[in-house]
C-alpha positions as a printed NumPy array, in Angstrom:
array([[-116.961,  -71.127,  -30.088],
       [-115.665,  -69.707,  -32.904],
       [-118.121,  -68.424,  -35.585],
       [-116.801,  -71.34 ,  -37.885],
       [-116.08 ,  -73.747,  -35.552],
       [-118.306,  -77.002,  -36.283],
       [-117.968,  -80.061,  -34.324],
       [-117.501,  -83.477,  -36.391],
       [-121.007,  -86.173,  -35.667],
       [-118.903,  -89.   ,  -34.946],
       [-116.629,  -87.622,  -32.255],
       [-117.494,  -87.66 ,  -28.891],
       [-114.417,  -86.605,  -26.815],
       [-112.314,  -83.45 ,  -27.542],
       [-108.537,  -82.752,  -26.659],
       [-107.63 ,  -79.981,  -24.795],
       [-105.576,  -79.064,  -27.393],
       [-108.772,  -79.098,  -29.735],
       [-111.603,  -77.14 ,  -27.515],
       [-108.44 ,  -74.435,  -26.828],
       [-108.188,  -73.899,  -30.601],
       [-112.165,  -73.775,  -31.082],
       [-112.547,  -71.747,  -28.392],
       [-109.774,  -69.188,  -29.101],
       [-108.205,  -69.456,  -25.979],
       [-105.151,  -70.929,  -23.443],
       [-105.239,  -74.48 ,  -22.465],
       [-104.333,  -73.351,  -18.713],
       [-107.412,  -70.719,  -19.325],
       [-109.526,  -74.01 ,  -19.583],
       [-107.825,  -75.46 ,  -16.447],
       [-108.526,  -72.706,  -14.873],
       [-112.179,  -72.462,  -15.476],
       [-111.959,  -76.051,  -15.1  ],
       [-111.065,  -75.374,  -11.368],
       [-113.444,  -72.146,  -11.21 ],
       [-116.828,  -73.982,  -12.589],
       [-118.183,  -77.499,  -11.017],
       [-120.033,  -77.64 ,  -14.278],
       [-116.782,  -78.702,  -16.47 ],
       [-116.068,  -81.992,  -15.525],
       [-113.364,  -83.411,  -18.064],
       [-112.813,  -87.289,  -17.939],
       [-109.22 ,  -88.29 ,  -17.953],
       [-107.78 ,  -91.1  ,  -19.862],
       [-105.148,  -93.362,  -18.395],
       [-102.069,  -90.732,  -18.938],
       [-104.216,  -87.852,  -17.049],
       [-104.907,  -86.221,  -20.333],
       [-108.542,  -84.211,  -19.741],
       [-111.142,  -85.347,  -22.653],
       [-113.912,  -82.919,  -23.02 ],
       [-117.325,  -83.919,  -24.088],
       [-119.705,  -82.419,  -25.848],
       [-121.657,  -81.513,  -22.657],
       [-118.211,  -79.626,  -21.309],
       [-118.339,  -77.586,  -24.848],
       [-121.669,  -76.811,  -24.305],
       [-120.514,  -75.159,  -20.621],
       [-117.006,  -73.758,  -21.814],
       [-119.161,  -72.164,  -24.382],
       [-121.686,  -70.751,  -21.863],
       [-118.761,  -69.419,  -19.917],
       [-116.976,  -67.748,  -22.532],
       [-120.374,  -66.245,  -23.437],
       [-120.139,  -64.593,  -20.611],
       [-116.782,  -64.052,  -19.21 ],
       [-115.698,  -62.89 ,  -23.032],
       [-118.286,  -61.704,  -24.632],
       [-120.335,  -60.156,  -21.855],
       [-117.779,  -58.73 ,  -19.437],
       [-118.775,  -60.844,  -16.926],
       [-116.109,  -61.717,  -13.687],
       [-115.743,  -65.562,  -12.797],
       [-117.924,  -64.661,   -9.598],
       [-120.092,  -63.424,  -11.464],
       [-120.472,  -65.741,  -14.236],
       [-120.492,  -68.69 ,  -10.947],
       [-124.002,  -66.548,   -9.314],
       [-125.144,  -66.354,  -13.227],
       [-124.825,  -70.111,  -14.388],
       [-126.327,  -70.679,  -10.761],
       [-129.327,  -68.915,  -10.721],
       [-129.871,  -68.342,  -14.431],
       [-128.502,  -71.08 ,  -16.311],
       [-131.059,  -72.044,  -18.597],
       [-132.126,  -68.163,  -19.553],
       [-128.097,  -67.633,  -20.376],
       [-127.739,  -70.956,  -22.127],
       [-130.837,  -70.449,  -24.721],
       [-129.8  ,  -66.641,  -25.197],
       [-125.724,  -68.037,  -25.904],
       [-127.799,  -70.486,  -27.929],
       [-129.517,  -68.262,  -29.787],
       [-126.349,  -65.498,  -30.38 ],
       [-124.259,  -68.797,  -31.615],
       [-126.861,  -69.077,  -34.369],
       [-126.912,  -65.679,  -35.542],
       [-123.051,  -65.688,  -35.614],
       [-122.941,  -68.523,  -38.178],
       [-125.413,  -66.628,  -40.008],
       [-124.01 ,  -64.102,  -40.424],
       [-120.463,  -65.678,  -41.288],
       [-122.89 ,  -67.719,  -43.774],
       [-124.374,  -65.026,  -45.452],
       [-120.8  ,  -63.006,  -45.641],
       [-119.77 ,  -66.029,  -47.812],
       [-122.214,  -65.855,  -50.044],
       [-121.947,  -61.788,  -50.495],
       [-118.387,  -62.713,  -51.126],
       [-119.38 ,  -65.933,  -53.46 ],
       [-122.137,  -62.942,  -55.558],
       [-119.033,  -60.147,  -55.606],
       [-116.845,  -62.734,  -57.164],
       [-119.221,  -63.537,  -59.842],
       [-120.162,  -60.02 ,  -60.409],
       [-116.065,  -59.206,  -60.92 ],
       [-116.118,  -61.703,  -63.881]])
């Protein structure tokens, strides 16, 4: 997800219209990895419209970790969430942290330069 993307308590199912924007990407990209990985499994309400929960974030996010930010190919992200799923998911964990962080602590070096201008 985005570095300042933060998911509201209360709401359990996501448009795809909403997890494309916090994820940066297509809505047919989410189809297609949709199609690509069993592990996204959408429900859809009565007019076919895919709802995402916060389980399918937690995938799309562990496939965007590594199809966009680690270079990996679909086939190889499939072998990788097989075999290695709960090594990749704490270590995508774990880089998600450190990326709002860091987009935490830019804020504040912005909040101290402002001050410091006055």
């Amino acid at each position: 997800m985005r570095e300042t993307a933060e998911l509201p308590p209360d709401k359990l199912y996501f448009s795809i219209g909403e997890v494309a924007e916090m994820f940066g990407v297509n809505q047919s990209h989410l189809r297609y990895w949709e199609k690509e990985f069993p592990i996204i499994q959408p429900k859809k309400n009565r007019k076919g419209n895919r709802m995402f929960s916060r389980q399918d974030l937690e995938n799309i996010r562990l496939i965007y970790h590594l199809t966009r930010e680690k270079g990996y190919t679909i086939e190889g992200a499939r072998r990788v969430i097989e075999h290695q799923k709960d090594d990749v998911e704490k270590i995508a964990e774990v880089i998600a942290r450190l990326k709002h962080i860091k987009s935490e602590l830019l804020e504040i070096r912005e909040k101290l330069g402002k001050q410091n201008d006055s």
